[in-house]
N, C-alpha and C positions, 0 to 999 in steps of 0.2 A: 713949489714945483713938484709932481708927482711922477714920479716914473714910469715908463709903460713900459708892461712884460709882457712879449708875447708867449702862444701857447705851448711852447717847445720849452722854456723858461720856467712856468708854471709848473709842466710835467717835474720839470730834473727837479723843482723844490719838493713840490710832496712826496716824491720819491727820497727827496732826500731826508724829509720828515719822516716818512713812512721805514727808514731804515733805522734813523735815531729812534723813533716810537718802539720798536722790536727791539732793539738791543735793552733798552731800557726795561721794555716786555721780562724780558730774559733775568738781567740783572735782577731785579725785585721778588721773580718767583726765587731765585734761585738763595737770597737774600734770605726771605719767607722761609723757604724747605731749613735753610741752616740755623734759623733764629727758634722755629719749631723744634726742630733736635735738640737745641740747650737747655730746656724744661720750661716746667712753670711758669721759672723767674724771667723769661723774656717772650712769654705770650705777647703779653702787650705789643709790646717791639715787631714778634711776626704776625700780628694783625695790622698792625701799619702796613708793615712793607707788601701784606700781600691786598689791603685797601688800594698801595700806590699800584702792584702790579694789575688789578683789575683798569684801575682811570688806563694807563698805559693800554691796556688791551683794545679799553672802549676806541682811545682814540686810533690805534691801530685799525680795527675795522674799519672807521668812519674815512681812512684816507687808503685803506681797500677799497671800498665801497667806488670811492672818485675812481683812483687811478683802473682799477679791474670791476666795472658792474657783476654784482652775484657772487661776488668769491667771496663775502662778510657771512655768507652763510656756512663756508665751508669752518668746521671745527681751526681752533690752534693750538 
């Protein structure tokens, strides 16, 4: 059995994706900036985090893009 969502439903989810995608956003760069300031020895470690903070960004636009057409173009 499948459940049906209407459009009002759909909105509040990607919205509510769209909010989890941005904190996560945040989390990783911020992750990234402090793993960079420990040196060298945890390059590796802030190239991850700032690999995850990109996927994050991508999918941040892409559920921009749905919920607001044109605003994926504006910088974040």
């Amino acid at each position: 059995m499948t459940d049906v969502v209407d459009s009002d439903e759909l909105l509040r989810r990607i919205q509510r994706a769209r909010a989890c995608a941005h904190e996560e956003l945040l989390a990783w760069r911020a992750r990234s900036a402090d793993l960079a300031r420990a040196g060298a020895e945890r390059a590796e470690d802030a190239r991850d985090a700032r690999t995850r903070g990109l996927a994050y960004e991508a999918v941040l636009r892409v559920l921009d893009e749905i919920v607001t057409p044109g605003r994926s173009s504006e910088p974040h």
